[in-house]
KELUMTI-975751 format. One record per atom (N, C-alpha, C, CB): x, y, z; residue in one letter. Coordinates in pm, whole numbers, plus 32768, in hexadecimal, padded with zeros to 4 digits. Atoms other than C-alpha are relative to their C-alpha. Glycine has a CB too. Layout:
BEGIN
XYZA...
REM end
This chain:
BEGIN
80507F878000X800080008000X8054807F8000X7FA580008077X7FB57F687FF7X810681248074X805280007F5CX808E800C80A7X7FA37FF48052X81C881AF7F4BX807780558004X7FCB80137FAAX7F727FE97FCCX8330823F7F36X80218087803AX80607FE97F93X7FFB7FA17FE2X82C383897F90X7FBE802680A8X7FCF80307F91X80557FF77F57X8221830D8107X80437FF0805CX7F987F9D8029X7F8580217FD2X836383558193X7FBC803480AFX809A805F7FA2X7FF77FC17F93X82E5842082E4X7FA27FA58060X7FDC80957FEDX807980807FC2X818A8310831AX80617F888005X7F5F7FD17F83X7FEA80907FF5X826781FE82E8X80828006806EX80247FB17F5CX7FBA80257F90X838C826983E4X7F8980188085X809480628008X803780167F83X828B82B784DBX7FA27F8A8005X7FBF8076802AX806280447FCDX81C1818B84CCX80917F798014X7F597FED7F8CX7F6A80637FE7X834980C58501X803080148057X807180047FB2X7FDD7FEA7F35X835C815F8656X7FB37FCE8056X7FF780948045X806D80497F97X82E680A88772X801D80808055X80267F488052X80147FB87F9BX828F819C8861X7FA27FF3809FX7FDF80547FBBX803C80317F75X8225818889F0X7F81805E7FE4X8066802080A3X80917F677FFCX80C482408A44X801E804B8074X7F387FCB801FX7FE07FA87F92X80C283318B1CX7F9A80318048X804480687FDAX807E7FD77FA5X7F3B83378B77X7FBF7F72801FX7F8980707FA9X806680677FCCX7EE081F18B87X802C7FB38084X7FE67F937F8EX807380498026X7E5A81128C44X7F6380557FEDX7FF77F938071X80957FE57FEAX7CE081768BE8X7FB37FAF8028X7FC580227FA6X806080447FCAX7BE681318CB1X7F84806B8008X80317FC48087X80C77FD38006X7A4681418CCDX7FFB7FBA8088X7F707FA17F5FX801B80137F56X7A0181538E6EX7F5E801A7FEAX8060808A8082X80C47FD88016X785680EE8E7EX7FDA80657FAFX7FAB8037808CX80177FB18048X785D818F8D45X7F3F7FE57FECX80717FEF7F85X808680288015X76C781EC8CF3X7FEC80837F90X7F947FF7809BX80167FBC8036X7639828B8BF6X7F487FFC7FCEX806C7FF67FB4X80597FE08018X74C683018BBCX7FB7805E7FAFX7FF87FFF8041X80137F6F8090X73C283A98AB1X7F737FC47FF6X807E7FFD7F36X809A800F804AX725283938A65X7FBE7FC98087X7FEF7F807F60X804C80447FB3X721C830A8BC2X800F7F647FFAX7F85802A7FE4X7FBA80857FFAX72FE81CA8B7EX804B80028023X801B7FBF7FB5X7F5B80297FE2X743C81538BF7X80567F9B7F8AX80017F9E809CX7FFD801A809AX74E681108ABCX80877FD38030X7FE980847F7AX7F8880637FD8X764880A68B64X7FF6800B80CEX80C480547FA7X804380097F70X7619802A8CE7X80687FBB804DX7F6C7FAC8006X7F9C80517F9EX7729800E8DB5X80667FD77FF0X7FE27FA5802AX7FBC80428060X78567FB98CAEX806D8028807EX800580357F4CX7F937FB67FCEX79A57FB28D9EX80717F8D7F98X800C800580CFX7FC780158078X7AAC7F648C9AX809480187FF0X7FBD80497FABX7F3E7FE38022X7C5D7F758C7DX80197FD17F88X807F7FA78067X7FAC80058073X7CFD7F9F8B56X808D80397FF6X7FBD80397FA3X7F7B7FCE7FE6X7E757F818B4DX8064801D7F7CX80407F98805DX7F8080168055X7F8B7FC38A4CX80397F987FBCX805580168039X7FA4809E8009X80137EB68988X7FA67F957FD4X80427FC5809FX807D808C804FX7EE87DFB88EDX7F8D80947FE5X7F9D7F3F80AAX806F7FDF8045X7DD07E5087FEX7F847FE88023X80057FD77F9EX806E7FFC7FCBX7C8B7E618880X7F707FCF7FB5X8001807A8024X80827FFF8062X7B487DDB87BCX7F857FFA8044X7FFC7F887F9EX808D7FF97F99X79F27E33885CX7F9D7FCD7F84X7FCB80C1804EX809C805E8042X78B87D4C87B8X7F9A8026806DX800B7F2D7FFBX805880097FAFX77797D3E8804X7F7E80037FB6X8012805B805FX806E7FE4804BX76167D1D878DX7FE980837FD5X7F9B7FDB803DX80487F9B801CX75597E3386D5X7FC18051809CX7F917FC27F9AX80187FC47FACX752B7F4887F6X80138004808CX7FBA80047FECX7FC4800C7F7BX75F27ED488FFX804580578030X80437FA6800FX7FC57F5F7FD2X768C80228932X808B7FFC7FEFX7FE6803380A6X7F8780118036X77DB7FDF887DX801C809C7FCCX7FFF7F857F8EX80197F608003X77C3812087C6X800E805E806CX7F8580187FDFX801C7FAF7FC1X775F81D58908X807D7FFC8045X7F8A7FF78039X7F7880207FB6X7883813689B3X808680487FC5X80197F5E7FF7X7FA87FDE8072X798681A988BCX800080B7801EX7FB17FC07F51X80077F6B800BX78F1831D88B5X802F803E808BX7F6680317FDBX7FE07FE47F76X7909831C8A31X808D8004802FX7FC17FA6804CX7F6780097FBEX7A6E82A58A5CX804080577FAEX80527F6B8000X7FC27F868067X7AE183B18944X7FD9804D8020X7FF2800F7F7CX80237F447FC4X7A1B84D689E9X7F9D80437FB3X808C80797FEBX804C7F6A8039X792F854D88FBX7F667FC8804FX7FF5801D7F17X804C7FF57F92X781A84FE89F6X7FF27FD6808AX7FB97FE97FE1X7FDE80267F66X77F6850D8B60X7FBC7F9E8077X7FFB80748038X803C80667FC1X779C83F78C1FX7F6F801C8079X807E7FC18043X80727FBE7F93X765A83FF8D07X802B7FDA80CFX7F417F957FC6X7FBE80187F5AX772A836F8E25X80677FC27FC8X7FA97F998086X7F8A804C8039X785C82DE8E3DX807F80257FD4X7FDE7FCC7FA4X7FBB7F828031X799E832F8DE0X805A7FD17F8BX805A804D8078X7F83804E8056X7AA382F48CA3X80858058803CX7FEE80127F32X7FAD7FF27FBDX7C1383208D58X80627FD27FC4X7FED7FDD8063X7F858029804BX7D66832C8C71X80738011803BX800E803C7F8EX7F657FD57F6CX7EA182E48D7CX7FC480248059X808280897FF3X80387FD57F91X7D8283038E8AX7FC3807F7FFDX80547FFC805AX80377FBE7FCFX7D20843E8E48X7F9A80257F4DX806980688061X805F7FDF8044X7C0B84DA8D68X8087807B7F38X7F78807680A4X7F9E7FD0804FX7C87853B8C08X803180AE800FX7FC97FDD7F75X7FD57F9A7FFEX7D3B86B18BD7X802C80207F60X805F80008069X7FFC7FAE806DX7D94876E8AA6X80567F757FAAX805480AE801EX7FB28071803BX7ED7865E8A73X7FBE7F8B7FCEX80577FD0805AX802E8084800DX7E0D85358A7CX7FAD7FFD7F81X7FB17FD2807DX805E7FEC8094X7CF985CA8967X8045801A7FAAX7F9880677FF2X7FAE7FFE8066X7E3486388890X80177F747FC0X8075803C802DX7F8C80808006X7EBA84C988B4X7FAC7F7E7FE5X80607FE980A2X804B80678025X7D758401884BX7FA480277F62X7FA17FE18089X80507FEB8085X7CA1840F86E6X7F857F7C7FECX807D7FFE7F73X809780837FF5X7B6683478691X7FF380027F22X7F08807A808AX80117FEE8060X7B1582DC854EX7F5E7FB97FF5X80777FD87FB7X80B57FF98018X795382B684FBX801A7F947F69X7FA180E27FD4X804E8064803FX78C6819C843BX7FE7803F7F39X7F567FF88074X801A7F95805FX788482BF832EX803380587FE5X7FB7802E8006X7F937FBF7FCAX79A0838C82F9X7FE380907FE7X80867FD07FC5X80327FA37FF3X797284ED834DX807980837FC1X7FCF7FF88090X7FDE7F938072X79F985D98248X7FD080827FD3X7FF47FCF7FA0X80427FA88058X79FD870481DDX800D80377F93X7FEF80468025X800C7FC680C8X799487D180A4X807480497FC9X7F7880837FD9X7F847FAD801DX7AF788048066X80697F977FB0X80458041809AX7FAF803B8055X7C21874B7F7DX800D7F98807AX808580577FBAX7FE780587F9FX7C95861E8024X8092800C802FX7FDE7F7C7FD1X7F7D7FC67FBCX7DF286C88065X7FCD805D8099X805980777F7CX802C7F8A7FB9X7D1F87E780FCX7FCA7F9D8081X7F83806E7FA5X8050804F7F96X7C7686B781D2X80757FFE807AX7FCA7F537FC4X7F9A80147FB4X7DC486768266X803A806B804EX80547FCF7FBAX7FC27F937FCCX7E4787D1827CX7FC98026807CX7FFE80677FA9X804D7FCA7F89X7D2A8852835DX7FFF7FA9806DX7F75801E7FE1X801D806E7F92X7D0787338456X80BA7FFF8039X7FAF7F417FA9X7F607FFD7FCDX7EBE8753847FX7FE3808C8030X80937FEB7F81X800F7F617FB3X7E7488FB84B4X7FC07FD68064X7FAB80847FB7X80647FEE7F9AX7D7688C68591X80487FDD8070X7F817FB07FF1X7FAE80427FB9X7E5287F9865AX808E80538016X800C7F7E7FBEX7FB47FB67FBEX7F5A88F88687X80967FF47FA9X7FFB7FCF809BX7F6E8026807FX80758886856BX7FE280927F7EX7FDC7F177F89X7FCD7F7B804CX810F8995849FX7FCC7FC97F88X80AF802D7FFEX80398013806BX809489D98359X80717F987F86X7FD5809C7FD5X7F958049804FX81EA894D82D4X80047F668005X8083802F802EX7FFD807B7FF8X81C5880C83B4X7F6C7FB47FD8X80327FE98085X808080578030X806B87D28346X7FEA7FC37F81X7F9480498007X7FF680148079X80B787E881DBX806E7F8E8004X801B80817FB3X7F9580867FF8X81CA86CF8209X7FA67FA0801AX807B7FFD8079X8050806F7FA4X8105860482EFX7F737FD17F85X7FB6805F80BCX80677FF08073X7FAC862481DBX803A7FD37F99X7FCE80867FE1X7FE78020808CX808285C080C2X80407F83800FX8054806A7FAFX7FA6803C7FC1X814C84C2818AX7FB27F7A8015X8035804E807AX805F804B7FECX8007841181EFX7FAF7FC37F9CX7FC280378042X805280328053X7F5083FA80CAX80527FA87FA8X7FB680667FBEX7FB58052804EX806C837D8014X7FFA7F798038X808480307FF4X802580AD7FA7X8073825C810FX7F847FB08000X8003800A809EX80848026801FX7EE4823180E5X7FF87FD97F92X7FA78053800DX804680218084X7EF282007F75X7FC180787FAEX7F8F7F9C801FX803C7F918032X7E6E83577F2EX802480917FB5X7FCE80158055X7FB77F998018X7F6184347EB1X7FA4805B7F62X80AD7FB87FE8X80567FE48082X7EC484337D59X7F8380618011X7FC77F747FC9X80927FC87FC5X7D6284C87E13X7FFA808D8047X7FCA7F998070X7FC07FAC7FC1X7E1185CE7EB3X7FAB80747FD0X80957FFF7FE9X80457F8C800FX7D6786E67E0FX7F57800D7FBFX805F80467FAFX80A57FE98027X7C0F86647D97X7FDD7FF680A6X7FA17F6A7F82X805D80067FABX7AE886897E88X80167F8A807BX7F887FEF7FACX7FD380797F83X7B0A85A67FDEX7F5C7FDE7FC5X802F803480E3X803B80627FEAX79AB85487FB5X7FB17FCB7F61X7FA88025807EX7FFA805C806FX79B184A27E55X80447F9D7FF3X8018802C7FA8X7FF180987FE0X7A5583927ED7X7FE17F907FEEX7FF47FE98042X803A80937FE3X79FC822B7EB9X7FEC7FF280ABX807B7F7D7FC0X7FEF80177F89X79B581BB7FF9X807E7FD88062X7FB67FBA8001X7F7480207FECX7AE581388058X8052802C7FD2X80207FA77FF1X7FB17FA5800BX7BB1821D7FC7X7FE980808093X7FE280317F62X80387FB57F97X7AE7831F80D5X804C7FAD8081X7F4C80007FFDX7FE980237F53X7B1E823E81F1X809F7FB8800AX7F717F748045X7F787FF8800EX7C93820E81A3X803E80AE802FX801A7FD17F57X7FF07F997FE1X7CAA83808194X7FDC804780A6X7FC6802B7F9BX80087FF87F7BX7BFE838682F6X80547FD1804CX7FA67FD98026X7FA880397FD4X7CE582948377X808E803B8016X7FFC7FA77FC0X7F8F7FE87FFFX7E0E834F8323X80158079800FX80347FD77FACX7FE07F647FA8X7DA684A38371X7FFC7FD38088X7F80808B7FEFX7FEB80207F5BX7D7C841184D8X80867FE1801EX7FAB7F838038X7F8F80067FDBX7ECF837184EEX8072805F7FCAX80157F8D7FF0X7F9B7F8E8039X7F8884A58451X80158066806CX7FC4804F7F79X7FED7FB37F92X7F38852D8594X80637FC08095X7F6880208022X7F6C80507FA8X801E845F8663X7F937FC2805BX8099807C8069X804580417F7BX7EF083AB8744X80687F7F803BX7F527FB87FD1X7FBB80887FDFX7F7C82B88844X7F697FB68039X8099800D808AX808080627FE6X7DFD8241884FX7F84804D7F90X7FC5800580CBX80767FCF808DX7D2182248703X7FAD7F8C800BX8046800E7F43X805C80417FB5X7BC881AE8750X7FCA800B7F5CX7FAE8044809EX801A80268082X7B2B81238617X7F4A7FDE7FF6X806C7F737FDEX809F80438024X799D80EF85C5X7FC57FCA7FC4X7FBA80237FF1X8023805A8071X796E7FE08507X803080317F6EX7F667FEF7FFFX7FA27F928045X7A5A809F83FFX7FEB7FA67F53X80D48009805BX80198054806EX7A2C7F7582D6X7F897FE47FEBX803B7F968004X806F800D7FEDX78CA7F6F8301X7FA27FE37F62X7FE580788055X80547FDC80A3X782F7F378186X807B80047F8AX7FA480C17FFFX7F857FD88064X796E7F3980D0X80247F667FC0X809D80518061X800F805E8011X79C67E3F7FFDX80957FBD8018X7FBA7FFC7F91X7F7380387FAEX7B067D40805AX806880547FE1X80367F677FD9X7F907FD98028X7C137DCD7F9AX800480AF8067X7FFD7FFC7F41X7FED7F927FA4X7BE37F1B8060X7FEB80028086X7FC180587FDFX7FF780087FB2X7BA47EA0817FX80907FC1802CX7F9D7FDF8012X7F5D80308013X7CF27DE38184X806980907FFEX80147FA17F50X7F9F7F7F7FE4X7D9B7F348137X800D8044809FX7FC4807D7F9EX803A7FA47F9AX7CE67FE6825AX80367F99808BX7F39801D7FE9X7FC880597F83X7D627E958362X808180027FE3X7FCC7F658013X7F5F7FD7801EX7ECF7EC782C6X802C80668060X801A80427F66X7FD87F897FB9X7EDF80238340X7FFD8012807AX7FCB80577FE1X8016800F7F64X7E457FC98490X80407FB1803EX7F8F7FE08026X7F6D80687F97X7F3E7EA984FAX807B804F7FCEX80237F237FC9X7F747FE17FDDX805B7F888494X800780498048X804D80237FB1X80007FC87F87X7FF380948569X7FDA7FC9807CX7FC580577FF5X801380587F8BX7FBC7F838663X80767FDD8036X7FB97F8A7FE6X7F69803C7FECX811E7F05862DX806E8071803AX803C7FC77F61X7FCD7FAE7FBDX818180448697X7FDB80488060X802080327FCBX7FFB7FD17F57X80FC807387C6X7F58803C8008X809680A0802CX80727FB68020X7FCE81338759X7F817F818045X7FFE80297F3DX807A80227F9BX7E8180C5886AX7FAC80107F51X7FD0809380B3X8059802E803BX7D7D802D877BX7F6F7FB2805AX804E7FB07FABX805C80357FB8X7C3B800287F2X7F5F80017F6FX7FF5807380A9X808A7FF780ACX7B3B7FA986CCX7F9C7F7D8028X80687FC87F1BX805F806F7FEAX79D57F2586B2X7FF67FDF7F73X7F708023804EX804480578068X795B7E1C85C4X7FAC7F908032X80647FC47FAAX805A807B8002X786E7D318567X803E7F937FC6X7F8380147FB9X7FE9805F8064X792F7C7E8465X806F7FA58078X8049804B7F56X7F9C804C7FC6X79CD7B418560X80B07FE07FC6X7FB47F8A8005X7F977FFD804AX7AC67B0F8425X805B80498030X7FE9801E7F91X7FB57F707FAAX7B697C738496X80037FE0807BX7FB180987FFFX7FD680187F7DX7B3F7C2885DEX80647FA4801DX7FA07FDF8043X7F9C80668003X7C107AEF85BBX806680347FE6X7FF37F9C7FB1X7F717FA38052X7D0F7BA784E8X80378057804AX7FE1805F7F80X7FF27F957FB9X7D1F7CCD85DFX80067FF28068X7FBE804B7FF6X800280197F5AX7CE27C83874FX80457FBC803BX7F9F7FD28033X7FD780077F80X7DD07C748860X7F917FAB8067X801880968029X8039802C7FA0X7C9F7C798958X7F6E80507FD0X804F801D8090X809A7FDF802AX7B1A7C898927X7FC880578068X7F9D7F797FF3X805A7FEF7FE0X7A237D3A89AEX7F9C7FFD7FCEX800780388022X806F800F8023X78D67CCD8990X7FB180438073X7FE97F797FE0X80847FA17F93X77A87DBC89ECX7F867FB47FF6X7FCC80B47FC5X808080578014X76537D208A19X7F92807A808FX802C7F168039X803D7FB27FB4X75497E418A82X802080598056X7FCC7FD0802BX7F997F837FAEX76477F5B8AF8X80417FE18086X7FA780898027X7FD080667FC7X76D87E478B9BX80767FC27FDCX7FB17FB67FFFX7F8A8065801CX78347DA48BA3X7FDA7F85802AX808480208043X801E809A7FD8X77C57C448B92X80727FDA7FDBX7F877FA87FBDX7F3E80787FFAX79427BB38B2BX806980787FF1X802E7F667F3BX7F5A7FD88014X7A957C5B8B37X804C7F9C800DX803E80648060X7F90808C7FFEX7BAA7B3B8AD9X804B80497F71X7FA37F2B7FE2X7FCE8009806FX7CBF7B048A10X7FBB7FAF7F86X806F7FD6801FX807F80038055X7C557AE5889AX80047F4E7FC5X800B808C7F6DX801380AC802DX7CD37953887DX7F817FC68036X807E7F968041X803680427FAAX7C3E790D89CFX7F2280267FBDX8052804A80B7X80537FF98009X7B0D79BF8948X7FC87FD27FB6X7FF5803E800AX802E802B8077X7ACE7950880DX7FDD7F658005X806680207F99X7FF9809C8000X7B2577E08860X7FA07FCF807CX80A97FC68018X803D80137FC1X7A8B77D589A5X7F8980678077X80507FBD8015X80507F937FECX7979790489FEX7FD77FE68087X7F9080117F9CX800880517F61X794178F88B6BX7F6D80348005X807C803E809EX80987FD27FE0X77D7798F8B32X7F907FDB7F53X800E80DB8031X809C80368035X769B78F58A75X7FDE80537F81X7F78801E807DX801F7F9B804BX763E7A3389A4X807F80287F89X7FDE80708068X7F7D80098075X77A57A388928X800A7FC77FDCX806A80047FFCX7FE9806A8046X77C378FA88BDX7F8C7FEF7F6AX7FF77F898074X80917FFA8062X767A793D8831X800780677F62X7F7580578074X7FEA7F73806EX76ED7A758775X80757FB77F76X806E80B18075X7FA080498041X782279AC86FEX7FD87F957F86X80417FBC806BX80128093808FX7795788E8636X7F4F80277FA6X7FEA7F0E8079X80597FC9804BX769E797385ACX7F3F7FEF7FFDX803F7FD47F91X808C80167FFDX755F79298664X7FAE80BA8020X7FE47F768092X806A7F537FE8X74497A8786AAX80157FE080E1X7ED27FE57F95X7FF27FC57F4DX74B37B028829X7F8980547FF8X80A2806F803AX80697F907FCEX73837B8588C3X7FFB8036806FX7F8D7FE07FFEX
REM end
């Protein structure tokens, strides 16, 4: 995938680097809305050093979980705690999320990159490196100045992918990111995510597809009704599910 010009993405994804906010954790995390409890009670560690895959039926609050431990909404009790304490300016610099649907704007797909590196506080010089540095490594160099959202789909959610890690996260939270795509781009899009895995980079991504999960997971989490019904490693899980609903989810029966 990278080509000979993805000189700056490809030394930084060849550094292993320590974190410096994790462990994350969800303390009786809860979250509420319409007069439901939509995640109930989730307490949850996530450490450094393994890839994370959260499953779970349709509306088990995977999604909600995800938005919560990244910050863009605030829990109804409960707390999320990075190194014990509640995130700070560092910690939101030092994480990125990437949506199911990749969220673009009405701007070139250089310009996609540029703005999301400004925003973030990199000189206009290091953004233009970094933006040209990245896409080259994505496959996208060629795309660089048409429209970001004339994309193929997977061209888009490549381009999401790599404006997130252009920002240096040492934790990129993923939302079902291959979702509708067809293999050959999804394959690209799990390339990019085990090398920024291999370098240290906190991965925490949901799916449905078990395939990916196999391919990807360290250690599972399975939600069941804004519920952690399993946390295990992903052999122990896959091979032997210590809960009913998972096993259930696994060999492809309807969890109710």
């Amino acid at each position: 995938m990278p080509d000979a010009t993805a000189g700056f993405a490809e030394q930084a994804l060849d550094v292993r680097r320590p974190s410096a906010i994790l462990p994350l954790e969800a303390r009786n995390l809860v979250f509420e809305a319409g007069g439901r409890r939509l995640i109930d009670g989730i307490d949850l560690r996530l450490d450094a050093g393994c890839r994370t895959v959260v499953m779970g039926p349709n509306g088990a609050g995977k999604s909600l979980l995800l938005r919560l431990l990244h910050g863009l909404i605030e829990p109804s009790a409960g707390s999320v705690l990075w190194q014990g304490k509640p995130a700070d300016r560092t910690v939101r610099r030092r994480q990125a999320m990437v949506f199911q649907r990749p969220v673009l704007l009405r701007r070139s797909v250089s310009a996609n990159m540029h703005h999301a590196l400004r925003a973030n506080g990199f000189s206009r010089q290091e953004a233009r490196d970094r933006a040209r540095d990245w896409l080259a490594y994505a496959g996208l160099s060629g795309f660089a100045d048409q429209p970001a959202r004339v994309l193929s789909g997977g061209e888009q959610q490549r381009l999401a992918v790599a404006r997130a890690l252009s920002l240096g996260p040492e934790v990129l939270f993923l939302d079902e990111p291959t979702a509708s795509l067809d293999p050959a781009s999804t394959l690209g899009i799990e390339e990019i995510i085990q090398k920024a895995a291999a370098s240290g980079t906190k991965i925490v991504l949901i799916t449905h597809d078990i395939g990916q999960a196999r391919r990807i997971a360290d250690e599972v989490v399975f939600l069941y009704r804004g519920r952690v019904e399993a946390f295990d490693q992903a052999l122990c899980f896959f091979d032997a599910p210590g809960s009913a609903k998972a096993r259930a989810f696994i060999e492809g029966r309807i969890v109710l």
